[in-house]
C-alpha positions in Angstrom: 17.7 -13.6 67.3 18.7 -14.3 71.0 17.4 -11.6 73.7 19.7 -11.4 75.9 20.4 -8.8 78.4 23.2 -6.3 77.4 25.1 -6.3 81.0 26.0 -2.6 81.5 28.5 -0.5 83.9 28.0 2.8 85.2 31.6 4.7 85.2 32.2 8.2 86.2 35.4 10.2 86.4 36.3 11.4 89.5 39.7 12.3 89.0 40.9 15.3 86.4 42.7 14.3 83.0 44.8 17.7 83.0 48.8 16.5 82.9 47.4 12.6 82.4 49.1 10.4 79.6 47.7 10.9 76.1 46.4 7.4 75.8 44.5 7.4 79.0 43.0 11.0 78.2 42.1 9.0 75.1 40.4 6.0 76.8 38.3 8.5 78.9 37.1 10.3 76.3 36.3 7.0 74.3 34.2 5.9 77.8 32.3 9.4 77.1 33.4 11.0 79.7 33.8 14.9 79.8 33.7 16.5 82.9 34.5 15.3 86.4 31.5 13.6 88.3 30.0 12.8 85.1 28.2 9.2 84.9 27.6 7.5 82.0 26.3 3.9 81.3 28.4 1.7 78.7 28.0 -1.7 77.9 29.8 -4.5 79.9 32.4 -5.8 77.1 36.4 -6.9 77.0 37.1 -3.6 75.0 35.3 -1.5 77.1 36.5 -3.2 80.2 40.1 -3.2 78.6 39.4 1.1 78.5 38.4 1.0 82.1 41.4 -1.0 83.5 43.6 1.3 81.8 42.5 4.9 83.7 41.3 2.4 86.7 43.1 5.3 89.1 40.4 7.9 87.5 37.1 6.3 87.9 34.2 4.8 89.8 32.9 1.9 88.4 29.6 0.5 89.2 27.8 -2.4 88.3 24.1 -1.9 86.8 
């Protein structure tokens, strides 16, 4: 099996989901997102990066 590295994000919320679009109340909670300043690391992957793109205007991405 190969070993690569998984490449991962770090993406926290820093904007609230109250009154947002179901969908991209959705996609936040799909990133694992819960609260407002929370970080979490995902995986670097065109689904994931699809999630992001969507709720761009609620959260910090950063590169790990």
């Amino acid at each position: 099996m190969a070993t690569e590295k998984k490449t991962m994000m770090q993406v926290t919320l820093v904007r609230s989901m109250n009154g947002r679009l179901k969908n991209h109340q959705a996609c936040v909670r799909g990133l694992g997102l819960r609260r407002m300043h929370q970080t979490v690391e995902v995986e670097d992957t065109p689904s994931t990066r699809g999630m992001v793109n969507q709720v761009s205007y609620m959260v910090r991405v950063e590169e790990a």
